[in-house]
C-alpha positions in Angstrom: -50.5 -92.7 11.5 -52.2 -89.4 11.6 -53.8 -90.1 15.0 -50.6 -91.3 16.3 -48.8 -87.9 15.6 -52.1 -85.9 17.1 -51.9 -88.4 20.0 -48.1 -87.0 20.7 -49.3 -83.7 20.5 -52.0 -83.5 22.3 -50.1 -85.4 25.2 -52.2 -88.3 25.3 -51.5 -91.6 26.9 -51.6 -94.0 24.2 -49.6 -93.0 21.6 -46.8 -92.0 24.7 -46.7 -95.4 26.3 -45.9 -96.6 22.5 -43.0 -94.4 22.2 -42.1 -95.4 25.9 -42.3 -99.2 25.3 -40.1 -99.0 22.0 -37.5 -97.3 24.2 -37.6 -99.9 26.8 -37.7 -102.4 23.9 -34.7 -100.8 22.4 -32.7 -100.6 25.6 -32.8 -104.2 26.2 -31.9 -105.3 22.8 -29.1 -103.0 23.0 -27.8 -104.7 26.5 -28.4 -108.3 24.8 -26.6 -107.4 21.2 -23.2 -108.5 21.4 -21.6 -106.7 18.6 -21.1 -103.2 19.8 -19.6 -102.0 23.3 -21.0 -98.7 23.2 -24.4 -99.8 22.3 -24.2 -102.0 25.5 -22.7 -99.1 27.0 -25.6 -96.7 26.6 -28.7 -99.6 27.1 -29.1 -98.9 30.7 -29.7 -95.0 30.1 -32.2 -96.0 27.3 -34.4 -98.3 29.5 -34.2 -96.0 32.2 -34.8 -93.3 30.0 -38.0 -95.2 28.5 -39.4 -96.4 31.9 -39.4 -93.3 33.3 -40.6 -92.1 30.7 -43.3 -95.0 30.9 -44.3 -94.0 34.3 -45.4 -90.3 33.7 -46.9 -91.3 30.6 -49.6 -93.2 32.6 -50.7 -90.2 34.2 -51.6 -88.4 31.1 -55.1 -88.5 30.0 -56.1 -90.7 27.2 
């Protein structure tokens, strides 16, 4: 756990494309649930949100 939080802070690719991923991750479920219109309603700004996110994580270092 500790090397995840220094990973975040030290800007490193790794821990980043984890956070990235669970966005993405979240975004879908969120457009799949069908229990909640807002949910649904905010899922395409999450996964865009995480897969942008996603691809300027992959330029940081690892």
């Amino acid at each position: 756990m500790t090397d995840f939080i220094k990973g975040l802070r030290g800007f490193r690719r790794g821990a980043w494309e984890i956070v990235a991923s669970v966005l993405i991750a979240l975004g879908v479920f969120m457009l799949m649930q069908p229990f909640s219109l807002s949910l649904y309603s905010a899922s395409f700004i999450v996964t865009l949100v995480g897969t942008v996110m996603f691809i300027i994580v992959s330029h940081f270092p690892e």
